[in-house]
N, C-alpha and C positions, 0 to 999 in steps of 0.2 A: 535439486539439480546440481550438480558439479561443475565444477570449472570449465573443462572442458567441452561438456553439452553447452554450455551458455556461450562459450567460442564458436562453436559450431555452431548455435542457434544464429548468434548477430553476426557471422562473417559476411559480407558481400550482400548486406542489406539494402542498399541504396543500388543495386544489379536487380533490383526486384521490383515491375510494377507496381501501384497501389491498385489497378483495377486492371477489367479485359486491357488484354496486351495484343495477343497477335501480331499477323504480318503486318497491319496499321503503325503498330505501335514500334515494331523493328523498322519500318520504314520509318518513322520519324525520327528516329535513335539515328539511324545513319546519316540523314538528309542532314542534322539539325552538328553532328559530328562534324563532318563535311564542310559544313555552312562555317564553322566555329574555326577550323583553322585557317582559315583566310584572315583571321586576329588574332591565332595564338602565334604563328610564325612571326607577323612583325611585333609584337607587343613584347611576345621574349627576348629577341635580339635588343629590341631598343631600353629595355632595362637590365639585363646584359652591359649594356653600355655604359648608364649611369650608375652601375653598380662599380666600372672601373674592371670590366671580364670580359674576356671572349665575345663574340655574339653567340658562338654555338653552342655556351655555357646556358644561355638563357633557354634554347631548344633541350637541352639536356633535362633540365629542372621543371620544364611543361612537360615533358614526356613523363619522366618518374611521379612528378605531384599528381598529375591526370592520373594515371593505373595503380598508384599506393591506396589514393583517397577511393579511387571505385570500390576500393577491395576491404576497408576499413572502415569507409566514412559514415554517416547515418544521411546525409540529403543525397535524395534522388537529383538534384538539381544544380549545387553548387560545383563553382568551377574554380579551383585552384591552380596558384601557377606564381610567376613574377608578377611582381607589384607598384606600383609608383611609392605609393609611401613607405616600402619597404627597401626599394632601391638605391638611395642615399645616406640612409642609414648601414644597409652592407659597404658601400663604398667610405663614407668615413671610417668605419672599422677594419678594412682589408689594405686599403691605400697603403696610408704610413708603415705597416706592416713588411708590405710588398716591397717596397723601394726598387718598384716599377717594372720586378719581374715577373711576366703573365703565369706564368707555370706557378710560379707561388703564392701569387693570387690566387688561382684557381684553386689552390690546395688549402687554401683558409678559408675560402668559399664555403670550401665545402664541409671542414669543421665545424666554420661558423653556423652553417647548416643542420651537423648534428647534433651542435651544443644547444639549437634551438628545438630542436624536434625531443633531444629527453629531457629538457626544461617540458615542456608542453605535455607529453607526456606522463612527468612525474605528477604534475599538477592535475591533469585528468583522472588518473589514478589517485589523488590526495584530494580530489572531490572539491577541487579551489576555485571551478569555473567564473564564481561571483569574481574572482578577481579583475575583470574588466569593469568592472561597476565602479572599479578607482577612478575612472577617466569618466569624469562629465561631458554632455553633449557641445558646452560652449568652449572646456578646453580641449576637447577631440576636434573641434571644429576651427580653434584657433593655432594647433600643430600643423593641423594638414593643410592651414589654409599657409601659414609659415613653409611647411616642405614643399607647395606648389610654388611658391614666391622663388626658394632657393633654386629648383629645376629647371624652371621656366628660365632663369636669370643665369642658369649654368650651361642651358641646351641652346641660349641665343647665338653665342658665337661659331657653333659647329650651323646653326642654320644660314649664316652667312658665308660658309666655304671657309671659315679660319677656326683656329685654335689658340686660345689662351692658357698660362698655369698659375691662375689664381689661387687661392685658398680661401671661400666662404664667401657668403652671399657681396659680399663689399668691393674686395678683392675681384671676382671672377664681372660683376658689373663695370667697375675701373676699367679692367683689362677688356672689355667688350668695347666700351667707350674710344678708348685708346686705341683698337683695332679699324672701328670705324673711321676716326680721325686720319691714322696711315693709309688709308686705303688698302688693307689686308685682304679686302672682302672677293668673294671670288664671285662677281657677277651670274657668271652660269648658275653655280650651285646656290645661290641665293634665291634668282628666279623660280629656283624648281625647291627651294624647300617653302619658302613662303607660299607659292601657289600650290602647293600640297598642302598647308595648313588651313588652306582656303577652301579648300576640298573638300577637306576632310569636316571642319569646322561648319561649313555650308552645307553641306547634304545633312549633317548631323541635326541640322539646325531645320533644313526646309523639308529634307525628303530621308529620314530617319532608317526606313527600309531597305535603303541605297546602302550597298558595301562602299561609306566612302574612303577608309582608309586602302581596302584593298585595290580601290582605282587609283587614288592617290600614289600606291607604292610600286602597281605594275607600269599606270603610264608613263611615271617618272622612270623607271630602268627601263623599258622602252624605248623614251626617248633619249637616254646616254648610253644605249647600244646601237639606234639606229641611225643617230646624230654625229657617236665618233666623238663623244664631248670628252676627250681621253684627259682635261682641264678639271674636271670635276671627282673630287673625292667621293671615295664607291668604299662601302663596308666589305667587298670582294669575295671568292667562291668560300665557301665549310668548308672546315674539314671532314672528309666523309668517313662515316662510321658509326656504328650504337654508340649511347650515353655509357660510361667504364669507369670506375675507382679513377678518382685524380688527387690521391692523398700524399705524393712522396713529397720529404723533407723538411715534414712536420717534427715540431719540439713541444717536449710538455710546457715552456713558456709559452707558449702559442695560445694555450689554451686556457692558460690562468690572465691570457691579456686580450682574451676575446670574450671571457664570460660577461662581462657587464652589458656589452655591446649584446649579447646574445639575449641575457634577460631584458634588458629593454624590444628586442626585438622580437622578441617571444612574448613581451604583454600586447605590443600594438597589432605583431600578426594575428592574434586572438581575438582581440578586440574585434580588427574589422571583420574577421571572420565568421564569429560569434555574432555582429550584429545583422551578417547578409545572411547568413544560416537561416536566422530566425525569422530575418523578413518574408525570405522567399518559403519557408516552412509554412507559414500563418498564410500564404496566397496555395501553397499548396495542399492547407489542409493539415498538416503535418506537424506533429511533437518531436524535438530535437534537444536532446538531454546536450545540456552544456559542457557536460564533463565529456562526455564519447566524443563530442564534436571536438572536444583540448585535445586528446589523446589523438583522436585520426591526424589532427591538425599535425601532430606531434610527430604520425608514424611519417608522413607524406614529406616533412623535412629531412626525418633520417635518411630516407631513398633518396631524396634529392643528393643529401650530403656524400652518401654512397654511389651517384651516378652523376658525378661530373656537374652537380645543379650547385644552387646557392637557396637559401630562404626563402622560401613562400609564402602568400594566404591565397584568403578568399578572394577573388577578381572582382571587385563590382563593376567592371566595363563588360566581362566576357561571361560573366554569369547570367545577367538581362538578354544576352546574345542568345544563350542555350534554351532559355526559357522560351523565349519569343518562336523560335528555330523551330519548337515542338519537341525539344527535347523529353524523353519521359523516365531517364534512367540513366545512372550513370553508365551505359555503354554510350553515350552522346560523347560523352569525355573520353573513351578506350577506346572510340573511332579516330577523335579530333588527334590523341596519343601517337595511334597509329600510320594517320597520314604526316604527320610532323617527322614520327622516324620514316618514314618511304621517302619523304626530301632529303634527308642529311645522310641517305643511304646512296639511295639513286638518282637522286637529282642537286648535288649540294652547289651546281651553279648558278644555280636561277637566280641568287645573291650577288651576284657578279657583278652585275652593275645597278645594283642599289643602291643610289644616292646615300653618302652620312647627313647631307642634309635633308634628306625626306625622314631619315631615323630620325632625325632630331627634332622634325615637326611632330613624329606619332608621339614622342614623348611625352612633348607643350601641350599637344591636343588631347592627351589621354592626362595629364595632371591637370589640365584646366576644371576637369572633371570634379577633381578635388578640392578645389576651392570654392567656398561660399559664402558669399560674400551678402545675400539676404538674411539669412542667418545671424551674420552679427549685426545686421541694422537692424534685425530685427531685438536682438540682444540690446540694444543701444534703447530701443523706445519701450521694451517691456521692464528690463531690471539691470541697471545700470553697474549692478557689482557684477555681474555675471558678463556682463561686456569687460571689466577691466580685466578680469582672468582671462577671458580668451583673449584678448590681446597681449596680456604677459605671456601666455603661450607662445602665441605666436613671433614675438620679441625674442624671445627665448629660442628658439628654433632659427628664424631669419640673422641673428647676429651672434647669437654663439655655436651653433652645429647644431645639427640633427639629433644626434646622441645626446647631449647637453638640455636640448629644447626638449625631450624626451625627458628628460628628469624634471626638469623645470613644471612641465604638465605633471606627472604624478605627483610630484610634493605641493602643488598647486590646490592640486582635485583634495590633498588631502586637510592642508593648513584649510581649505572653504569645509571642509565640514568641520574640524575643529572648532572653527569662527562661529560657527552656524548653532554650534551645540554649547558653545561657550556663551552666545548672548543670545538665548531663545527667546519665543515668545512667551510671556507671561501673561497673567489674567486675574482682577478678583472678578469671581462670579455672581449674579446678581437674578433675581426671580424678575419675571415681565410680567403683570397682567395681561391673563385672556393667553398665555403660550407657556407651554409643559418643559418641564427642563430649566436649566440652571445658563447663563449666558453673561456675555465678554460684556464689563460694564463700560470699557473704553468706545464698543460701539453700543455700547445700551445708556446711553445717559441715563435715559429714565430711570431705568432700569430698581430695583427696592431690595434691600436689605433687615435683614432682620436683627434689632441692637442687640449688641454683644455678641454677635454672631458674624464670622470673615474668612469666606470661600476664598480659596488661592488654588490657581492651576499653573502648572513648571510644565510649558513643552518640550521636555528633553530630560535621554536619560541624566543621572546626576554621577560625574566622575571627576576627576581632580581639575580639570580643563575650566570647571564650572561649578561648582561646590561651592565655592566663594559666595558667585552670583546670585545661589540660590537661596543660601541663609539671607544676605543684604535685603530679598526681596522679599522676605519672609520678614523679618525687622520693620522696613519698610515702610509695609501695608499695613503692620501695624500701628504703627507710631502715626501714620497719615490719618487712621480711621477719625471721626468727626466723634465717635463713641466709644467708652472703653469697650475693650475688649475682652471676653470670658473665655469665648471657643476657637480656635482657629483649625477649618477643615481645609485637608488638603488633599486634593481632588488631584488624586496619585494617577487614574490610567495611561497619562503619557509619559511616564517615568519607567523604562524601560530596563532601567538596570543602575546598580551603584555600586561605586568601585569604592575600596578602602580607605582612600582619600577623604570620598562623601561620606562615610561610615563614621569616619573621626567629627566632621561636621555635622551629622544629622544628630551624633549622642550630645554635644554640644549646643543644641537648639533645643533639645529635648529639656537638659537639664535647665536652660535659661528658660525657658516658656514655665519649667515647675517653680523657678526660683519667683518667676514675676504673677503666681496666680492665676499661668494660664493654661488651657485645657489644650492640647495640641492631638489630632487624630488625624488620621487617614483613610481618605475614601477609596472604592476600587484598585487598589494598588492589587498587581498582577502576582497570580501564584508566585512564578520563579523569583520575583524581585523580595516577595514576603519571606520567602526560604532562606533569603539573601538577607535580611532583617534578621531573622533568628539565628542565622551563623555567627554572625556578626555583632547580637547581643545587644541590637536597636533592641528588639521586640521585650527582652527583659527588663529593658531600662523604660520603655513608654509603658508597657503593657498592655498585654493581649488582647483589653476590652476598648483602644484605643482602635481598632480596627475595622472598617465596616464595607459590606461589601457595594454600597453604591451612597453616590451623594446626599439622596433621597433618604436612607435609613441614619445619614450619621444628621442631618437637619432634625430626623424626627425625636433622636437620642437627645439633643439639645435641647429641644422644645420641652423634652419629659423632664430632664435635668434642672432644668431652669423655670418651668412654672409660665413659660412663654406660649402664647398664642397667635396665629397666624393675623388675626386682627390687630397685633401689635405692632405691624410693619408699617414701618414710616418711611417717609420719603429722604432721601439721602440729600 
């Protein structure tokens, strides 16, 4: 099949039922569209906001992400658009940039945008999907719990009718403190964003089915149109007209000082994209190849970046929306598309008097979301290194930047596997009466060995991180045994690979085990890592009969060599 047929094949995959569709099935597409932008309208604008953009920016970027991903995506079900955890992360990187002017903002926006979408892309096409598998559950859970801390603590002052110009989470708390203290605070708009928060928080909470955001944002403009509250700051009309290029007076420095910002933000939009993908796939039945899902991720940025938008992902707020909704295809999102541009077309007033402190509640209320706070107690009482990383994460993120707390987690995720492979578990193995198989004598007291004979099992590949470790442990067990030593098997199937480092160490154990008399073989050791032995020039220096394909045959190679019988097993 060619290139082109296979284009044609998967275009507009996710525009395709999985079963009977009919007019059922179009009415819930629309209903469920319909239903959905009562949360794309406000949730764009309000990250919009915290991005440091327009609000109409954020309309822009759900319209384009919504009709790119229909057209390319592989889920029938996910809903891309603006982010929380991707919202602060754009505004760190556009801000300082901007030096405060919106139009070039908008214009980095939306570089920033493309530079994320062919990062994503190239990687879908270079088949790198696993790249999210850098971020562990406990420090993905300890950033985001971090970027909800900064948001919350950044959206507080706009929800009390004033404004501060802190700089990071310290700073912008100070300044909130301070503002209370003056009495800054604009009573009106305070009342109407906190009891919007209440709103929104309580129906979420008592009566889930309830639109409580969209009653929260109509009664509140409501009541400061019908009130006359002309005292209270209003986000104010659109500007009317389609999403359009907003690229002018861009420089090629722009873009050599937004790449980093952009790879960071192209792992974590992946991330969570990749993990809602997969959720709501496996509820719907559904295989979603990781790399098509990088790549659509990837094309739905460029269109953003090309129509007035900033970064996207996956929405875990507005995705369970579309689900629940009866959504069955992505035209649930080319409806939801569609009515967001008929507002900014023909109706861009209806913004007019919407509260910035009720924006400021959806934001609290939609990052509260994010934080999890069970999770780390639960981290706390099962394994207590996995709690101190996500809390470095989160350190990390709440007192140096977003972007920074974003580094801080990947070299985190990766220093714990290094650790992890650096001090594995080890094991001499030991026979049980009355049970088959070879076992861990730390939990086998009893456990019986055979003299002259000393199973060792290395949980982990062997690479320079850990080569050290592994001869030590090898040495060791030796020198510990209650009996000399003849044979030492080494029960190789969890050694996964060995790097040149280990190569220099493992000819060096070889040669010491023949200098002291002793028999040194390997059990189960895996095709590829054996091919890796004979590149390598282990396998000529042990030899080839040193090899055996399971624990069981090199024991019994022993027994033959040695004149030992099973009745000779003593108690250790």
């Amino acid at each position: 099949m060619s290139l082109v047929s296979r284009v044609r094949v998967n275009f507009a995959p996710a525009l395709r039922p999985a079963g009977p569709y009919g007019r059922e099935g179009l009415r819930d597409d629309v209903t469920a569209g319909i239903i959905l932008t009562a949360l794309l309208v406000p949730a764009g604008m309000a990250y919009a906001e915290v991005s440091g953009l327009p609000v109409v920016s954020g309309l822009h970027a759900t319209i384009a992400g919504l009709v790119v991903y229909a057209l390319v995506g592989p889920s029938r079900i996910l809903v891309l658009g603006p982010d929380s955890s991707l919202a602060p992360i754009i505004g760190a990187a556009i801000i300082p940039l901007a030096a405060g002017d919106s139009a070039q903002a908008l214009a980095l926006a939306g570089l920033l945008a493309i530079l994320v979408g062919l990062i994503l892309i190239a990687g879908g096409l270079l088949r790198v999907g696993m790249v999210t598998d850098l971020l562990s559950k406990p420090i993905r859970v300890g950033y985001l719990n971090g970027i909800a801390l900064v948001v919350i603590v950044g959206q507080l002052p706009k929800l009390f009718g004033f404004s501060v110009s802190g700089d990071g989470l310290i700073d912008d708390f100070a300044g909130f403190v301070e503002g209370l203290g003056d009495g800054e605070v604009n009573t009106a708009a305070a009342v109407l964003g906190v009891s919007a928060l209440v709103i929104i928080l309580g129906l979420r909470w008592r009566s889930p089915r309830l639109p409580g955001l969209l009653i929260a944002v109509v009664g509140a403009s409501l009541i400061v149109w019908l009130g006359g509250l002309e005292e209270v700051p209003v986000v104010g009309a659109l500007p009317s007209g389609l999403p359009g290029p907003a690229l002018d007076g861009l420089e090629w420095s722009d873009v050599l000082s937004l790449l980093p910002a952009a790879a960071g933000i192209a792992l974590v939009a992946f991330a969570d994209t990749s993990v809602l993908s997969r959720a709501f796939a496996a509820k719907e039945e559904e295989d979603i190849n990781e790399n098509w899902e990088m790549g659509a991720t990837g094309a739905a940025n460029v269109g953003c970046g090309l129509f007035g938008g900033f970064p996207i992902s996956g929405s875990s707020s507005r995705t369970p929306v579309a689900q629940q909704s009866g959504a069955r295809t992505q035209l649930a999102g080319l409806v939801g598309a569609a009515c967001v541009a008929l507002l900014i077309v023909f109706a861009p007033g209806l913004t007019e008097y919407l509260p910035s402190s009720v924006l400021a509640a959806v934001v609290i209320a939609a990052v509260m979301s994010l934080a999890d706070i069970p999770t780390v107690v639960g981290l706390w009482r099962m394994r207590r290194s996995e709690f101190v990383m996500s809390m470095a994460a989160f350190v990390g993120v709440a007192l140096f930047g977003v972007l920074e707390g974003i580094g801080v987690a990947v070299v985190l995720s990766l220093v714990a596997f290094v650790v992890k492979a650096w001090r594995p578990h080890t094991a001499e193995l030991v026979r049980i009466d009355g049970r088959k198989g070879y076992h861990d004598l730390s939990r086998n007291p009893r456990g019986r060995r055979i003299p002259g004979l000393i199973i060792l099992r290395f949980d982990a590949p062997i690479f320079f991180a850990n080569s050290a470790e592994f001869s030590r442990f090898v040495r060791e067990a030796v020198n510990a045994s209650p009996e000399a030593v003849e044979w030492i098997i080494l029960a190789a199937e969890p050694i996964t690979d060995v790097d040149i480092t280990a190569r220099d160490v493992l000819l060096e154990l070889v040669r010491d085990s023949r200098e002291h008399g002793l028999h040194l073989v390997f059990a189960g050791l895996k095709g590829p890592v054996r091919d890796r032995f004979a590149r390598y020039g282990v396998t000529d220096e042990l030899g080839k009969d040193r090899f055996f394909p399971t624990i069981g045959t090199a024991v019994s190679a022993y027994l033959r060599a040695t004149d030992t019988s099973w009745v000779d097993w003593t108690d250790r």
